[in-house]
Structures are given as structure tokens and as C-alpha cells.
C-alpha positions in Angstrom: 2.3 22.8 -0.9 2.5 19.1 -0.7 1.7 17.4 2.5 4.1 14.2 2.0 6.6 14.9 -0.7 8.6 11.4 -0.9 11.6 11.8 -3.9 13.0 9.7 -5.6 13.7 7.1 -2.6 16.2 4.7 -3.3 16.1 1.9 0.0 16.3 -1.7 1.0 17.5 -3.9 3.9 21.4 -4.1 4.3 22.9 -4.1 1.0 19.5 -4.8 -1.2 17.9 -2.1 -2.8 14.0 -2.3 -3.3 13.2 1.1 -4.2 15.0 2.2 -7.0 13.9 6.3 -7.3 10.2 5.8 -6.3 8.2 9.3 -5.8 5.1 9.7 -4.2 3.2 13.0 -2.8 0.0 13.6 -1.1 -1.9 16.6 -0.4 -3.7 17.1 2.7 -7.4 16.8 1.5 -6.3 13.7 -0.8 -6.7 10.1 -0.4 -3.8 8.5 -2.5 -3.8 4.7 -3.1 -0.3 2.8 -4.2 -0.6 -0.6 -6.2 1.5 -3.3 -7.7 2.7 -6.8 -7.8 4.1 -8.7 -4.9 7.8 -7.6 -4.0 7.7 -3.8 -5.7 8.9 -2.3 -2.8 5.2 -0.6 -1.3 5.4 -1.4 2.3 9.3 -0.8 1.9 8.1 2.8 0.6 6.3 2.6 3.8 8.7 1.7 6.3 11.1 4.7 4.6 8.6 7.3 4.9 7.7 6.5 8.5 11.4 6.2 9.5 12.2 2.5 10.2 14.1 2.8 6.7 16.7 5.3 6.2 16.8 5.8 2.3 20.3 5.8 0.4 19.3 8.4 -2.0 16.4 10.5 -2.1 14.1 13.1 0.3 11.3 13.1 2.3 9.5 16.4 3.0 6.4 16.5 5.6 4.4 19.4 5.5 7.4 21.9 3.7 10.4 20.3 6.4 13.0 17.5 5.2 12.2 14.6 7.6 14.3 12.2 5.7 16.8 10.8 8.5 14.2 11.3 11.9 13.3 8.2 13.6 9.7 7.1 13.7 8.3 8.5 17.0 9.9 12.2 16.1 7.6 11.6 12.4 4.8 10.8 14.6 5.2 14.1 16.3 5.4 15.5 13.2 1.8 14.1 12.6 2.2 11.3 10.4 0.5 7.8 11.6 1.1 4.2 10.4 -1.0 1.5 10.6 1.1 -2.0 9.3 -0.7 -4.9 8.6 0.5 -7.0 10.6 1.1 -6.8 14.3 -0.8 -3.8 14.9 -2.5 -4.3 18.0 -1.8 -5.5 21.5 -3.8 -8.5 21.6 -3.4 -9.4 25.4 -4.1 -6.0 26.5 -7.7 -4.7 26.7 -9.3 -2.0 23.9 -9.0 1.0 26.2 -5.1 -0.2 27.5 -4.3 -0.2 23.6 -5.5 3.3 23.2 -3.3 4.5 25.9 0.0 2.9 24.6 -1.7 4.3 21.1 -1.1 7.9 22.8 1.6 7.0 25.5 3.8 9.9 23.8 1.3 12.5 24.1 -0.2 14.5 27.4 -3.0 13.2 28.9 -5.7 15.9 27.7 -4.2 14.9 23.7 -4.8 11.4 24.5 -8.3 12.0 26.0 -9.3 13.9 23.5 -7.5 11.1 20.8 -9.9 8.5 22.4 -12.9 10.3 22.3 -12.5 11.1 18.2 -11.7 7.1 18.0 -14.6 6.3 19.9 -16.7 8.2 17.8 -15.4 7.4 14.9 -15.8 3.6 16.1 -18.8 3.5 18.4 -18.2 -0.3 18.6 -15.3 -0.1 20.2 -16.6 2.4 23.0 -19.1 -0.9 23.8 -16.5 -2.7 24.4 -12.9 -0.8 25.7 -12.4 -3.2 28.7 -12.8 -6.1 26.3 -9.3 -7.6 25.5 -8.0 -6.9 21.6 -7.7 -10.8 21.2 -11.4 -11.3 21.4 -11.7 -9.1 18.8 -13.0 -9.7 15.0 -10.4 -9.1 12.1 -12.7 -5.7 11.1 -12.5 -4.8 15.0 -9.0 -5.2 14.8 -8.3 -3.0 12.0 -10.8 -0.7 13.3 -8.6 -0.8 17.0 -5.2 -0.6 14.9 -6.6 2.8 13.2 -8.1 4.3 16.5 -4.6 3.6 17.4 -3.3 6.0 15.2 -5.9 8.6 15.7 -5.0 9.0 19.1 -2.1 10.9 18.0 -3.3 13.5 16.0 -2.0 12.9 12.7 -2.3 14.9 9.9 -1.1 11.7 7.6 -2.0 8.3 8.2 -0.6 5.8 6.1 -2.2 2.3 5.7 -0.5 -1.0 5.0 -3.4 -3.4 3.5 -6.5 -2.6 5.9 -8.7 -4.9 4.2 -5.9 -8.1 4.2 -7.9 -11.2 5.7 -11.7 -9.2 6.2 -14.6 -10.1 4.7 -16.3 -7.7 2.1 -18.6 -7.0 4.3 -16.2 -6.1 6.8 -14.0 -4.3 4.3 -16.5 -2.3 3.0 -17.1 -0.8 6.6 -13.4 -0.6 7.0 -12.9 1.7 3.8 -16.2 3.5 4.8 -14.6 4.8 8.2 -11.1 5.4 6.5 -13.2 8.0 3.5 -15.2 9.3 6.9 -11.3 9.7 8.1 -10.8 11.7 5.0 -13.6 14.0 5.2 -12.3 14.9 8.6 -9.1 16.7 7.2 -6.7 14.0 7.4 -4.4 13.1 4.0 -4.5 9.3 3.9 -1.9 7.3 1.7 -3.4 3.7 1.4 -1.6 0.5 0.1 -4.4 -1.9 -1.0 -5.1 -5.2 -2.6 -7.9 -4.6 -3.4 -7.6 -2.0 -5.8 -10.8 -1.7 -7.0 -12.1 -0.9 -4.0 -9.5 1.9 -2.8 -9.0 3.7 -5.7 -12.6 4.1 -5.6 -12.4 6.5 -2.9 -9.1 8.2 -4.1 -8.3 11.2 -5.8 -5.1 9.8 -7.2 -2.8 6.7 -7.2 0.5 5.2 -7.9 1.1 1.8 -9.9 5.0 0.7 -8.2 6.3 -2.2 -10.5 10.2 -3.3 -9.5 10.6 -0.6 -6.9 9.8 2.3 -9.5 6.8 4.5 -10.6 5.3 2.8 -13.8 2.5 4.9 -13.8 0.4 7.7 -12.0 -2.8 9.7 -12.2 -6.1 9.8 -11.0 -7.5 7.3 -10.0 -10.8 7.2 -12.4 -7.7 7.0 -14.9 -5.9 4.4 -13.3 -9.5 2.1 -13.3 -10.3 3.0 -17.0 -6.9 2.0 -18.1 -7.0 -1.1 -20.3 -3.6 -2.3 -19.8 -3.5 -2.1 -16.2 -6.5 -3.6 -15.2 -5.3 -6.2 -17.0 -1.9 -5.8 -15.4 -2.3 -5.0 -11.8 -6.4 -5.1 -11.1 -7.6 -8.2 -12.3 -9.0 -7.6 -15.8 
């Protein structure tokens, strides 16, 4: 059984559709990576799994239950986790004070043991907890955004861009905690631009093109394709 069974979604914001019958499903011991052009309805795809969207057509099935019309904080109980791009941290509060509104849902022996995975997971940020998130680097950022998420437990975290505005240095730590993630048991659903480097670590991805699936497969199959490295990855 599928861990995130998204159907044929058809949503958009007031009377624009952007998805037009997108699918996408992850397993929970997959990595899956979604990629296409500017405007093909990804983080739209995003915003309907996690609930901020309610899709005109279409299902959403978390771990063998319909979750299609719950609000975002009832999917997070569910154990789904989303980290946006943007505007995923509380910059004026300190590391540890993010953490807690990370977990501010769940009881207090969830969230302690939540922080101690993140910190583990992110040793940096166990240096520094009474540091304020505004100090922080773009990698520490992402790092905080996705300790975030961990707090709660998830058995799906889904990722909007975690390398947008890092360094490759920095993004190649990044992507090393989020396989590490992986290997801990936790189905990961990534949108990336750079493709290269995420499919790299996937089992499987999605090309999206006009709010529809143009293509899917593994993704060795998806990086070998002539036409859509030429398309979508750069050549």
C-alpha cells in the first residue's frame, strides 16, 4: 500500500485551475522528486496535498484513509510534514523557541523527543539553540525549517525547493541530511531545481508540464532520457 496516493488533482486559486488531473504516489521507504518548468502547478500540488488547497476534482489518500478535504494541522497529525520555501522559519525567535512552535501541537514528551532526533540529526543547531533563527546561514535555515518538521513525527515530509538560494556546498549537506532522513524510515516527496542533484538520491520522479504528468519513472530513467534533459534538466 501506497503511503501518499494523490489522484488525479484538479486545483487552483478562486476560479483558476493549475492542476489539471495531476497524480502522484509515494511509498514509505521512497524518496520521490517532482520537476518541471516555472508555473506547472508543483508547489500548487503541494499546497493541495498538505491541505491549504482544497482540490475540485480528485483524491488524496494518506497511508490507506481519504484525507482529501482535512485542514493542514489534522494532515500533520496524520504524519505528513511540509517544509515551503519560503517563510519557514521564525526569524526573530531563537533556534530552541522555533522548535517548540515546530511541536506546539504535540505533548511535551513528543516534542522532547522531536528535538532530540533534530538535534541529532543537525548537531549544529544543538551549538547554537538559544541563538536567534535570523543570525542564521541560508543552509542553517533550511536545516532549522526541516528540524521543524521532524518535531512532529511525520511519516511524510514534503519539500518545497530546499536547495533555492544555498550554495553547492551548502546544498550538498542539505540533500545529505534529507537521504540520512530517508534512511530513517521517512517517505520524502521533494520539489527541486536542481534536478540533477535530487533525482540522484530518488527512487522515482515526476516530470509536471502545464499542471499534468508528462512523464514518470525512475529516476536513473528520468536522467538518461535524451529529451528531457534537454527539456527540463539542462542538457
Amino acid at each position: 500500500m501506497a503511503l501518499l496516493e494523490a489522484i488525479e488533482i484538479v486545483s487552483g486559486y478562486g476560479k483558476t485551475d493549475i492542476l489539471h488531473g495531476a497524480s502522484v504516489t509515494v511509498d514509505k521507504d521512497e524518496i520521490v522528486t517532482i520537476i518541471g518548468p516555472n508555473g506547472a502547478g508543483k508547489s500548487t500540488l503541494f499546497k493541495t496535498i498538505m491541505g491549504y488547497l482544497i482540490p475540485r476534482k480528485g483524491k488524496i489518500i494518506f497511508s490507506g484513509e481519504d484525507v482529501t478535504r482535512l485542514p493542514p494541522n489534522k494532515k500533520v497529525e496524520k504524519g505528513i510534514a511540509y517544509v515551503p520555501q519560503l517563510e519557514n522559519i521564525f526569524p526573530s525567535l531563537t533556534i530552541l523557541e522555533n522548535l517548540e512552535m515546530g511541536g506546539y501541537s504535540k505533548d511535551k514528551e513528543k516534542v522532547k523527543r522531536g528535538m532530540e532526533r533534530a538535534f541529532e540529526a543537525f548537531p549544529i543547531l544543538a551549538d547554537r539553540k538559544t541563538q536567534r533563527a535570523k543570525s542564521l546561514s541560508g543552509g542553517e535555515r533550511q536545516m532549522l525549517a526541516m528540524s521543524m518538521a521532524l518535531i512532529t513525527e511525520p511519516a511524510l515530509l514534503l519539500l518545497d525547493e530546499p536547495s533555492a538560494g544555498l550554495s553547492p556546498k551548502v546544498t550538498e549537506e542539505v540533500f545529505r541530511h534529507i537521504k540520512r532522513l530517508h534512511e530513517e524510515g521517512i517517505g520524502i516527496l521533494i520539489i527541486e531545481q536542481d534536478a540533477h542533484r535530487s533525482l540522484s538520491i530518488s527512487d522515482r520522479g515526476y516530470v509536471l508540464v502545464m499542471g499534468q504528468n508528462y512523464f514518470e519513472g525512475p529516476a536513473n530513467t528520468i536522467l538518461d532520457d535524451e529529451k528531457i534533459r534537454e527539456a527540463f534538466l539542462g542538457g
